[in-house]
Structure formats: C-alpha cells, structure tokens
N, CA, C and O atoms as CSV, one atom per row, in Angstrom:
chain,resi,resn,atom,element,x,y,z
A,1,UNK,N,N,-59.841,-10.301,-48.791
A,1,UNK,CA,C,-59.415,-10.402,-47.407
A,1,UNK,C,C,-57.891,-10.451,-47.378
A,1,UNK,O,O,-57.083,-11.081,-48.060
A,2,UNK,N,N,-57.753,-9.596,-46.385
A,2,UNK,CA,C,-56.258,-9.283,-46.109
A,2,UNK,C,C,-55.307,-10.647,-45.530
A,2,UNK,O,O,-54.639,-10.519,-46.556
A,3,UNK,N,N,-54.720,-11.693,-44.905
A,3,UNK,CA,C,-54.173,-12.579,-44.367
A,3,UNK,C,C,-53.064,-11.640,-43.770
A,3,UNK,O,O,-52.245,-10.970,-44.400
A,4,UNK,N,N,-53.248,-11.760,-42.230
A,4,UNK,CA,C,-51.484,-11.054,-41.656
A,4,UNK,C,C,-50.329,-12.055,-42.295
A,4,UNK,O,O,-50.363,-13.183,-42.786
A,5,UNK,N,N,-49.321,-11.110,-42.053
A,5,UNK,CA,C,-48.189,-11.303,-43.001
A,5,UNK,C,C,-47.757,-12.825,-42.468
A,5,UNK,O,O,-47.537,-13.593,-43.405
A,6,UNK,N,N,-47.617,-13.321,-41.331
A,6,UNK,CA,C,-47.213,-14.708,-40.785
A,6,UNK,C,C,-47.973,-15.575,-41.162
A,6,UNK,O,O,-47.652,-16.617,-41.734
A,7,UNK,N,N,-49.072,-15.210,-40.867
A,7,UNK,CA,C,-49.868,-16.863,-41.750
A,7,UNK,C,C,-49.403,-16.269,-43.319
A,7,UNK,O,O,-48.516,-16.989,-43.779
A,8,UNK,N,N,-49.773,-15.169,-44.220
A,8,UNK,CA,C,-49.246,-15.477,-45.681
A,8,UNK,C,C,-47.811,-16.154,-45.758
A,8,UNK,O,O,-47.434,-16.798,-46.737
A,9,UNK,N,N,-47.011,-15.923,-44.547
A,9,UNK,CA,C,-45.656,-16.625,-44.986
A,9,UNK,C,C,-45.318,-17.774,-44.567
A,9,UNK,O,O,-44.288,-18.337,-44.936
A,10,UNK,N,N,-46.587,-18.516,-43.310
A,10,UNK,CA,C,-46.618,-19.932,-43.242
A,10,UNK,C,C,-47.598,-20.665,-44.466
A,10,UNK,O,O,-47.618,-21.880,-44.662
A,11,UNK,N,N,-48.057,-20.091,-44.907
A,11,UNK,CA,C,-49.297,-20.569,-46.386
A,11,UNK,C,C,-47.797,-20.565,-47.898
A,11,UNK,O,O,-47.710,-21.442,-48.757
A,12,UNK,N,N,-46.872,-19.363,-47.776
A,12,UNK,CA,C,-46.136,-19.536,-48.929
A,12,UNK,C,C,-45.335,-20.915,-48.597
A,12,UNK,O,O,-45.402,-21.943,-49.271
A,13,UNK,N,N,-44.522,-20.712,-47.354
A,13,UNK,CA,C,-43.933,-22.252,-47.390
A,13,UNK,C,C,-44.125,-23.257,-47.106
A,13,UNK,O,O,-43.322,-24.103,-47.500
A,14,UNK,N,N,-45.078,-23.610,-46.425
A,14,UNK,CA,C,-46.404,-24.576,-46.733
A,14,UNK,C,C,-46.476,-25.162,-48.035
A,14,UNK,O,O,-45.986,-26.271,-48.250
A,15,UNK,N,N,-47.321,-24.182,-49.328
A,15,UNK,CA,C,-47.207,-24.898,-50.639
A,15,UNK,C,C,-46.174,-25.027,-51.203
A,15,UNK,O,O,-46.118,-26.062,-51.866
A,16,UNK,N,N,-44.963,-24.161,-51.239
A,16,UNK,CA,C,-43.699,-24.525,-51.470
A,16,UNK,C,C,-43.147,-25.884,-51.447
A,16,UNK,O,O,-42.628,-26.509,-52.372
A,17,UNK,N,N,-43.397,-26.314,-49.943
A,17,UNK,CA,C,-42.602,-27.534,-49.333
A,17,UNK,C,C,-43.268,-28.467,-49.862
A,17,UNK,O,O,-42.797,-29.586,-50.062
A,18,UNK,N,N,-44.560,-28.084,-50.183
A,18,UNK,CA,C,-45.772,-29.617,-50.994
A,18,UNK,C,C,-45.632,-29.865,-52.189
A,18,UNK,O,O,-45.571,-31.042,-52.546
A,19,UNK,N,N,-45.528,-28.612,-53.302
A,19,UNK,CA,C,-45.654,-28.672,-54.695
A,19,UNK,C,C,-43.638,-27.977,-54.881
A,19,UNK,O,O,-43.226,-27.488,-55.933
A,20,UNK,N,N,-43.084,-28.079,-54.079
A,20,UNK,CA,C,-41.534,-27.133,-54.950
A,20,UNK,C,C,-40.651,-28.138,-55.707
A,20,UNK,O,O,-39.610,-27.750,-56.237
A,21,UNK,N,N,-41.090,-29.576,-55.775
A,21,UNK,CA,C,-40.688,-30.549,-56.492
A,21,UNK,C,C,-41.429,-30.554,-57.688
A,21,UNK,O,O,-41.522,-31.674,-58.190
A,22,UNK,N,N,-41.901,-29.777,-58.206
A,22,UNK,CA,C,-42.686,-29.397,-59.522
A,22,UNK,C,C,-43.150,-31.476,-59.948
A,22,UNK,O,O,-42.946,-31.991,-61.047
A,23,UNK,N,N,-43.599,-32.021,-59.041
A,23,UNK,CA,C,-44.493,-33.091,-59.139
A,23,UNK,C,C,-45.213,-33.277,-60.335
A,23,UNK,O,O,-46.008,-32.339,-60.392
A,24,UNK,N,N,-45.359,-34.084,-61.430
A,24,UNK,CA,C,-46.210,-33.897,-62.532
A,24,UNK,C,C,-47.795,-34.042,-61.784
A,24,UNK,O,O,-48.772,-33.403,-62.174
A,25,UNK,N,N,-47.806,-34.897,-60.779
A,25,UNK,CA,C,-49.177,-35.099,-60.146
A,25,UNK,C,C,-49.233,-34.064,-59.174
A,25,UNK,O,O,-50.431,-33.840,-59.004
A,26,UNK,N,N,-48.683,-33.459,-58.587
A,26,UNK,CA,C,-48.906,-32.610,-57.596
A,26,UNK,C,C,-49.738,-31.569,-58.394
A,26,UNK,O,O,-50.892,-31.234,-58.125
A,27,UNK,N,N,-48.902,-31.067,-59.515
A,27,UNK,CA,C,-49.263,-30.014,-60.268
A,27,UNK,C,C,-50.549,-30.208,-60.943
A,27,UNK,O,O,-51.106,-29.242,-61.465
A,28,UNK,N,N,-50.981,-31.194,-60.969
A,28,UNK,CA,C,-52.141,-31.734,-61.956
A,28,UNK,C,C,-53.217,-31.773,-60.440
A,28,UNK,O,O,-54.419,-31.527,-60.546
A,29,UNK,N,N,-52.832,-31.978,-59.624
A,29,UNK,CA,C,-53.855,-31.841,-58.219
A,29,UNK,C,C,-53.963,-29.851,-58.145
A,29,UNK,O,O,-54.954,-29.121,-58.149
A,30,UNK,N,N,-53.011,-29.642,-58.105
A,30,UNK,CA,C,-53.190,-28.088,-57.493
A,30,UNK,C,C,-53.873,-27.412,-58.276
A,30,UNK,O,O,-54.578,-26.464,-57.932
A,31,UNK,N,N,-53.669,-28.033,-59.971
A,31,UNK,CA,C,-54.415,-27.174,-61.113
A,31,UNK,C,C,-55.968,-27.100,-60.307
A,31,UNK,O,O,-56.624,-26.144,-59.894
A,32,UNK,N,N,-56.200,-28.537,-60.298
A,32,UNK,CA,C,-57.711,-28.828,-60.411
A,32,UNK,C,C,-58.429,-28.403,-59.115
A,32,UNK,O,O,-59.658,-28.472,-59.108
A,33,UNK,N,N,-57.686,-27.910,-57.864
A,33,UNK,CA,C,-57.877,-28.071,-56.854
A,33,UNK,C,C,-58.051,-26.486,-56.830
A,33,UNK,O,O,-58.643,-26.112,-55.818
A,34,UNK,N,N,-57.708,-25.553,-57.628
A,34,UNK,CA,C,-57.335,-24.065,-57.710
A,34,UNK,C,C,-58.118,-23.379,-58.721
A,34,UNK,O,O,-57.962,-22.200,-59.041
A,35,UNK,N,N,-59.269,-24.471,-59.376
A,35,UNK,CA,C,-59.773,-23.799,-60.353
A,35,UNK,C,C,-61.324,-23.982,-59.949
A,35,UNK,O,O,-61.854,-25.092,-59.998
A,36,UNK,N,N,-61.933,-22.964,-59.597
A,36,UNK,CA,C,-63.255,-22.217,-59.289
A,36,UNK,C,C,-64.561,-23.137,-59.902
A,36,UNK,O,O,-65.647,-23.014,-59.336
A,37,UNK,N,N,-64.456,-23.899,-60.869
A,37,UNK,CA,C,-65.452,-24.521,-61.549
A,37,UNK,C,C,-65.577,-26.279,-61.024
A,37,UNK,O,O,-66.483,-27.079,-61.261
A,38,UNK,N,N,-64.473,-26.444,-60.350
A,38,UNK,CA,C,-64.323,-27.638,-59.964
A,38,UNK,C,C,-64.867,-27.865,-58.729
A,38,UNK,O,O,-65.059,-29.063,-58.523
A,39,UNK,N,N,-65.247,-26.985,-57.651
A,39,UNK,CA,C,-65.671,-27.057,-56.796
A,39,UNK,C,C,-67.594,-27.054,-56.708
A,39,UNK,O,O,-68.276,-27.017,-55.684
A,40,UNK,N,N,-68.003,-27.098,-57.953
A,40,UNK,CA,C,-69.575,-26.480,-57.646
A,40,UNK,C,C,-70.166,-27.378,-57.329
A,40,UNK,O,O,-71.047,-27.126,-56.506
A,41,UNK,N,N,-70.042,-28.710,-57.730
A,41,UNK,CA,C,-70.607,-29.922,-57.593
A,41,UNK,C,C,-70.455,-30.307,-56.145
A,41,UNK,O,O,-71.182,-31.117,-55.569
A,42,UNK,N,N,-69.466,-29.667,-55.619
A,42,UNK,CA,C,-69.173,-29.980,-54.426
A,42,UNK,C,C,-70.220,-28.911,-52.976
A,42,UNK,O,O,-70.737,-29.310,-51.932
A,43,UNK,N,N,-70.151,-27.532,-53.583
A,43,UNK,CA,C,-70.629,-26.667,-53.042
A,43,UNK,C,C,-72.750,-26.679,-53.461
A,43,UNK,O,O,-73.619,-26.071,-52.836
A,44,UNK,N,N,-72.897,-27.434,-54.472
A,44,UNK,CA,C,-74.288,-27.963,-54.428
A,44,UNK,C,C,-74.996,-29.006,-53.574
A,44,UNK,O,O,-76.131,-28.897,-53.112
A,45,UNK,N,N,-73.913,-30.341,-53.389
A,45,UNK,CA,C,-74.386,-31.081,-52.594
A,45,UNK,C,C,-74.060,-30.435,-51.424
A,45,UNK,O,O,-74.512,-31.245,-50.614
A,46,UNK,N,N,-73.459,-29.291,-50.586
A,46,UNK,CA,C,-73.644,-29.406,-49.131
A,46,UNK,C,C,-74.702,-28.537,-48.988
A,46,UNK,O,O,-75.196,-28.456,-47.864
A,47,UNK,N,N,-75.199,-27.810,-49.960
A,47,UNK,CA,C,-76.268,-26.833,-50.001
A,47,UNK,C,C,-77.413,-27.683,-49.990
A,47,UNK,O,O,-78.392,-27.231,-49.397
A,48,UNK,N,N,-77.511,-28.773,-50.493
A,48,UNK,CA,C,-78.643,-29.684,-50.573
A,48,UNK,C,C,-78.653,-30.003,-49.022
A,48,UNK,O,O,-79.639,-29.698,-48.352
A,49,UNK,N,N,-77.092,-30.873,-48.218
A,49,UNK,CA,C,-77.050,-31.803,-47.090
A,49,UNK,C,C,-77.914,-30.150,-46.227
A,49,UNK,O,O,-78.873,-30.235,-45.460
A,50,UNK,N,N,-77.559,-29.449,-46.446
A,50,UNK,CA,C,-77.872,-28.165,-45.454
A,50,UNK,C,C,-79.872,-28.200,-45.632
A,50,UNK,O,O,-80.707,-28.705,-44.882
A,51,UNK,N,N,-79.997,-27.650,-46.570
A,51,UNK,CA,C,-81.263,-27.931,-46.591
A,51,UNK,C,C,-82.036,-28.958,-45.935
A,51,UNK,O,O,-83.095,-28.767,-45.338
A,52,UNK,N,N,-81.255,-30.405,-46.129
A,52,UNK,CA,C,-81.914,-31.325,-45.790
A,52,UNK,C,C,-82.535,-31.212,-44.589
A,52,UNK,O,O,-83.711,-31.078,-44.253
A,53,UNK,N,N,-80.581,-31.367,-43.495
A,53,UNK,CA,C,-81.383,-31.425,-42.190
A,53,UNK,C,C,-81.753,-30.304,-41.262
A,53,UNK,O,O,-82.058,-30.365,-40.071
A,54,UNK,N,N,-81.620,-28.845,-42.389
A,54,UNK,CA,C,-82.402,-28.214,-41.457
A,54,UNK,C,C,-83.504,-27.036,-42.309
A,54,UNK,O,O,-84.299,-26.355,-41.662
C-alpha cells in the first residue's frame, strides 16, 4: 500500500522526533515493536476474543 506523500512525511517526522535521540531504550522498543514475530501472540488472542463473542 501506497501512503500519500503527507502522511509518509508526517509518519517520517513523527518517528524521527520519537527515536532521533538514538535512545538505547527507544531503540530496543522500536526493534521489538518492528519485528513481525512479536506480534503473533498478540494477533492470536484477538482472534480467540473475536471468536468468542461472536
């Protein structure tokens, strides 16, 4: 998916302004927060909550 060019350039300085202090914790959040395997546990339980109530 394409993003028009204004939101990609409110999204670049956006993370810029959050992580451009090269943060040892910031960076250790964005790793984990940016990597595809970290989310499944997360994307199982709402698949479950979904099931549940409907």
């Amino acid at each position: 998916m394409v993003l028009p060019a204004w939101l990609h350039e409110i999204d670049t300085k956006l993370e810029l302004a959050i992580n451009g202090a090269h943060a040892p914790l910031l960076d250790f959040i964005f790793f984990w927060t940016s990597y595809k395997w970290t989310w499944i546990p997360f994307y199982a339980w709402l698949l479950y909550i979904l099931y549940r109530n409907y």
